[in-house]
N, C-alpha and C positions, 0 to 999 in steps of 0.2 A: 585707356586704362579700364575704364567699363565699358562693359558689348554687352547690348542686348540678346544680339544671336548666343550670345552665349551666358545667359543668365539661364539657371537649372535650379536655383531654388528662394525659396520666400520665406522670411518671418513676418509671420500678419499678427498683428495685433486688435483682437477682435473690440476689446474694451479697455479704459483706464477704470472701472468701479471693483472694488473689489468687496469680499465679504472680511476679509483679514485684516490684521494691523501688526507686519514683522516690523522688528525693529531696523532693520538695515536695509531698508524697501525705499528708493527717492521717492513713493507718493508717498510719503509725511515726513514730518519733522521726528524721525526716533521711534516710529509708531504710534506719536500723537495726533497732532493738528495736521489733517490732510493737505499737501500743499493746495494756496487757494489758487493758483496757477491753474490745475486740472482742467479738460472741461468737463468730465465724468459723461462721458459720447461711449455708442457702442457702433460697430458695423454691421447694418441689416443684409440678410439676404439678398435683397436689391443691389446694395452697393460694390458685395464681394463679387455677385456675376459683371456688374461694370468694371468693378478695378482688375477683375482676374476672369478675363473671357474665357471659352473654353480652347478657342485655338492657341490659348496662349499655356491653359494649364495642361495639354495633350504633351508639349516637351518639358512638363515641368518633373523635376527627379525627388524631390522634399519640399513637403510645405509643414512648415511649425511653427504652432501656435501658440503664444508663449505672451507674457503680457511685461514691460518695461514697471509700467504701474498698474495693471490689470489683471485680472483671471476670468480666461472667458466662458468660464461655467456662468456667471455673474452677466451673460450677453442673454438676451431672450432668444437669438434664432442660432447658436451653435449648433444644437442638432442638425438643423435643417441644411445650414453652411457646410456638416461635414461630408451631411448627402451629397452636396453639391459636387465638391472637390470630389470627392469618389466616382462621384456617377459621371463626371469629364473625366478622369484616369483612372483606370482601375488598375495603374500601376505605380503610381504617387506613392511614396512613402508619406505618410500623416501622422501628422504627433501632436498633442495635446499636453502643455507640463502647468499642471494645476495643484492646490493643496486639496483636492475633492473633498472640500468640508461643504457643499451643496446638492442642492438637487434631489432626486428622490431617486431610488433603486433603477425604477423601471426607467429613467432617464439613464441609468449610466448603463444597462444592459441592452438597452438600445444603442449605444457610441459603442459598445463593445461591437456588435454585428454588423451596423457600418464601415469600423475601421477595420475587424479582421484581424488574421497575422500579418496584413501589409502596414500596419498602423499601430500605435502605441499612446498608451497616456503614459506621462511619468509624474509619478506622484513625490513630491514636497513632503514627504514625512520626517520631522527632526529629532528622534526619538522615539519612545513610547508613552502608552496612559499618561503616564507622571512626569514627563517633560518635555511632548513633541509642544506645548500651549506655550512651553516660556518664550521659543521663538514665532511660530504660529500661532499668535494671539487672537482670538477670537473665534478660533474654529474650533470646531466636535470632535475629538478622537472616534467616537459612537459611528460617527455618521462616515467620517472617513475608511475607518473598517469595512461599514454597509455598503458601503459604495464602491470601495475596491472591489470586494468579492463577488457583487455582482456585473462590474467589468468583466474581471478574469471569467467566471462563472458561465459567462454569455462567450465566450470565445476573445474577448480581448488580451490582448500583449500589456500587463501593466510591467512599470518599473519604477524601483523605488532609489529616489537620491535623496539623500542623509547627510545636512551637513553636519558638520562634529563640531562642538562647542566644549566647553569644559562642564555644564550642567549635564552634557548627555555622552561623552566618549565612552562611561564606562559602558553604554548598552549597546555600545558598536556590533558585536558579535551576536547579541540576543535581538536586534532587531532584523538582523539578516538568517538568523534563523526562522523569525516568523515570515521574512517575504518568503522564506521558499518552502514555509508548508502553506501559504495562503495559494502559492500558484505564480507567483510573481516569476518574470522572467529574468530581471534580475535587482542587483541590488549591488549601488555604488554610495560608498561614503566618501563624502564631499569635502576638502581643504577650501573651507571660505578663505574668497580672496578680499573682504570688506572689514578685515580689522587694521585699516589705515587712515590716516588722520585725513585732512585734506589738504595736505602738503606733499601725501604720499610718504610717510613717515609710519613704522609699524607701530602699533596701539596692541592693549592686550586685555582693554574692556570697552563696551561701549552703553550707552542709557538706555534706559526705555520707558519711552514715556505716555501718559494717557494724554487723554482727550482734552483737559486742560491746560498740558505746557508740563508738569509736573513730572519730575520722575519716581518711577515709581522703584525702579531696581535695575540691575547692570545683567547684562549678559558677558562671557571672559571669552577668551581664545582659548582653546583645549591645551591641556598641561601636557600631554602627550609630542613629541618631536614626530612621532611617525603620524599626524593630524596637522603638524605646523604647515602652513602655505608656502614654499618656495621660495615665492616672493619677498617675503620676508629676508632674507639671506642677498637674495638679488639687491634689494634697497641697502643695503648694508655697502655692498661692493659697491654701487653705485654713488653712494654717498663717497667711500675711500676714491674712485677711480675719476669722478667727475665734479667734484666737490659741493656736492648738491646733487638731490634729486631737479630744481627748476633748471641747472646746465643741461642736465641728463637729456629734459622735453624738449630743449632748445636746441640739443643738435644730432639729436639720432637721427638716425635711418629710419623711414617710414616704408612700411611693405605692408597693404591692405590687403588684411584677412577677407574682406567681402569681396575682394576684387577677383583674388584667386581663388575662390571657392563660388564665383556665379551668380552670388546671392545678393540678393537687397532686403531692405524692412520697410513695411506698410505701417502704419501707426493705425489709433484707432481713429483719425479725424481723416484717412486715407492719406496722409500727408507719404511719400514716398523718399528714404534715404540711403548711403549705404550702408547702415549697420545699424544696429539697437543701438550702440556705446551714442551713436550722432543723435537717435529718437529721445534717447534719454536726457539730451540738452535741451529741446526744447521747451521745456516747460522752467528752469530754472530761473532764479534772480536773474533779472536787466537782460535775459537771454537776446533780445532787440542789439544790445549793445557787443554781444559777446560775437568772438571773431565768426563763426558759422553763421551767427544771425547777419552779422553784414553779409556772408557773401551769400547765403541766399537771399538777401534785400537786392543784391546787387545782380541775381539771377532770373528776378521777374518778381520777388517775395513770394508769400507759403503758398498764392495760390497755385505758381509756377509748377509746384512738385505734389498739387492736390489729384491722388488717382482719379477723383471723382468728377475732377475740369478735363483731367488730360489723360490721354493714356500713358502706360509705363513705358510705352517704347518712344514717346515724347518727351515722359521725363528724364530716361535714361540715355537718351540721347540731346538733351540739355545741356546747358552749361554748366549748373551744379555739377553734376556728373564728370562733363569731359573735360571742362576746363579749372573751376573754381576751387574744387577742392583738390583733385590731384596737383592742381601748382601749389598750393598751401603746402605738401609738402616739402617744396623747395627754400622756402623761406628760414634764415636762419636764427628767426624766434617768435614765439610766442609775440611779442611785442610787436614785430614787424608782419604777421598775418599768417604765424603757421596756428594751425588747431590743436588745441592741446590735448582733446580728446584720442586726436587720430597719435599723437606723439605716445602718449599714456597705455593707450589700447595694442597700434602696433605696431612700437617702436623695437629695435634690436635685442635688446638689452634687458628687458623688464617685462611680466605677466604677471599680474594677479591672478587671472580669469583661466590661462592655457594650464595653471599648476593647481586647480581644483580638485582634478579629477582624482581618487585614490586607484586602489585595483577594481575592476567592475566583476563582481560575481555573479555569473549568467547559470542561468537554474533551467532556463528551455521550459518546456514541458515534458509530462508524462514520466514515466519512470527513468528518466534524464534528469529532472529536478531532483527527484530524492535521492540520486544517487550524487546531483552536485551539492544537495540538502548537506547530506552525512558528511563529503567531503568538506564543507563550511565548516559544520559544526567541528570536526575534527583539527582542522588547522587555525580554530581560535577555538581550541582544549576546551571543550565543551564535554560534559559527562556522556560517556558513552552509555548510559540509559535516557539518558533527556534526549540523545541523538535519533535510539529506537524506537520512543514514544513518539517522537517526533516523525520518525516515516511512517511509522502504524496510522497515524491521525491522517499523512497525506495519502494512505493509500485508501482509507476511506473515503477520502474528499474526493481520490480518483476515481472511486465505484459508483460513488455519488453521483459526479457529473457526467460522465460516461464512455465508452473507448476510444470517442474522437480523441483524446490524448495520448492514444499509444500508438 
């Protein structure tokens, strides 16, 4: 089921610390009390060339970075990490998806010229000024701005994903206008797939709370049908067709997204699995007890699948890997030793996660953007003078930075 020879891409998880506190993020409780689970670990420079040699990252096709409960602007040696991977492939596609509320200018115009148009940050922005915080709590609109422009600025690919709430749908169209006079390559608004209970039941608000346990106010699900999750509708049938969503976990078909896509996930303790959805278990209540926790108990335990003991083509050629989890498939339940994550994530019948994506509006560069600018602005009826101000300012910013964009 997994082959090494033919693994082609990585999610690495440089760190669990983050500078944020979303409400729908499993490191906390609602964006309160940090789970005490964490171990709040980053992965140095040292460890990434052990976990990821370079003869291993010469056939690698994508590597992204991306944090379960982390953002690894929040790592001390990202920069240096991304030299790394670049300077072993200079054909890697690289990605970065962070809320870039850190760091300072000339840090991010540096990740700009590293990563190039082979690489990309995607930026976490859910909103604007006056609502990307409700969700992104604790970060800088100011500094987010600063930051992106001198990404793009410096020659990086950013792109901006926008989930939709009901505090921000109305600025769907005005914040895809500003990615693409900022430079942005493009700009997708996001159908969260996390307004579910944990029954897997649709919800249509959810808490959010401080640092004491308290809440403090609700974020909703967008009022809008063309922002609703899919999923939604899915759980519905599922409920009529199975009479339950726990029958549903108990007897679909399991077909592994990571398996057919090449891919595994590094955690930030090096711990090696196949997918974020399984990294994301391990920090959970009684996780020791829970069915993945036996059966890697039952595979040598964590250190069995630790990059930093073993190599990946050790791990991947393990038992976790070839035997443990792909027979959990065949079980038929939850009770008798199938995973419920792996049922949840990729079972037949149900996505949260696959029905996120909205339409993705690519803006390119150079006089390509402002002509997919206008087009934006156009088919979400934006005034045809804000359209024209709107390229006059980008053709500025084009003279500005220079012809490298035509």
């Amino acid at each position: 089921m997994y082959a090494y020879d033919e693994l082609r891409k990585i999610h690495l998880e440089l760190t669990d610390k983050c500078n944020a506190a979303c409400p729908q993020c499993s490191r906390s409780d609602f964006g309160g009390v940090v789970n005490p689970a964490l171990p709040l670990v980053e992965l140095s420079l040292a460890d990434v060339r052990k976990i990821l040699p370079e003869d291993l990252l010469r056939r690698i096709d994508h590597i992204v970075v991306c944090g379960n409960h982390g953002d690894a602007i929040m790592a001390q040696e990202t920069l240096e990490i991304f030299r790394y991977l670049r300077q072993a492939n200079d054909k890697t596609l690289l990605g970065l998806h962070t809320n870039g509320s850190a760091r300072s200018a000339g840090w991010w115009a540096d990740l700009g010229k590293v990563l190039g148009r082979g690489g990309y940050v995607r930026f976490g922005i859910d909103g604007l000024e006056d609502t990307n915080y409700l969700y992104r709590r604790r970060t800088s609109w100011s500094l987010i701005m600063r930051n992106a422009r001198a990404f793009i600025e410096a020659g990086g690919r950013a792109e901006w994903a926008y989930l939709v709430f009901k505090h921000n749908e109305h600025q769907v169209a005005q914040a895809g206008r500003l990615a693409a006079e900022m430079g942005f390559y493009s700009f997708t608004p996001k159908k969260t797939g996390r307004f579910f209970d944990g029954n897997l039941r649709p919800i249509t608000r959810s808490p959010v709370k401080d640092s004491k346990g308290e809440v403090e106010y609700h974020i909703e699900s967008p009022l809008s049908s063309e922002w609703i999750n899919e999923a939604w509708l899915e759980a519905e049938s599922i409920d009529r067709k199975h009479g339950g969503m726990p029958n549903y976990l108990d007897m679909t078909e399991i077909s592994c997204k990571a398996a057919a896509a090449g891919s595994i996930y590094v955690s930030a303790e090096g711990h090696v699995l196949p997918c974020c959805w399984l990294g994301s278990d391990l920090y959970r209540e009684k996780f020791k007890q829970s069915r993945l926790g036996v059966l890697i108990g039952e595979a040598g335990g964590m250190d069995a699948i630790n990059a930093k003991l073993h190599s990946i083509q050790e791990i991947v050629e393990g038992p976790l890997f070839q035997r443990r989890v792909p027979e959990s498939w065949g079980k038929k339940s939850a009770a008798e030793g199938r995973i419920p994550t792996c049922a949840r994530v990729c079972g037949k019948e149900f996505s949260q996660y696959e029905h996120q994506f909205g339409r993705q509006h690519s803006f390119g560069g150079g006089m390509r953007a402002l002509k997919a600018m206008a087009g934006f602005c156009r088919r979400n009826r934006l005034l045809a003078e804000t359209t024209i101000n709107a390229v006059d300012r980008g053709v500025s910013r084009l003279l500005r930075v220079g012809a490298k964009y035509f």
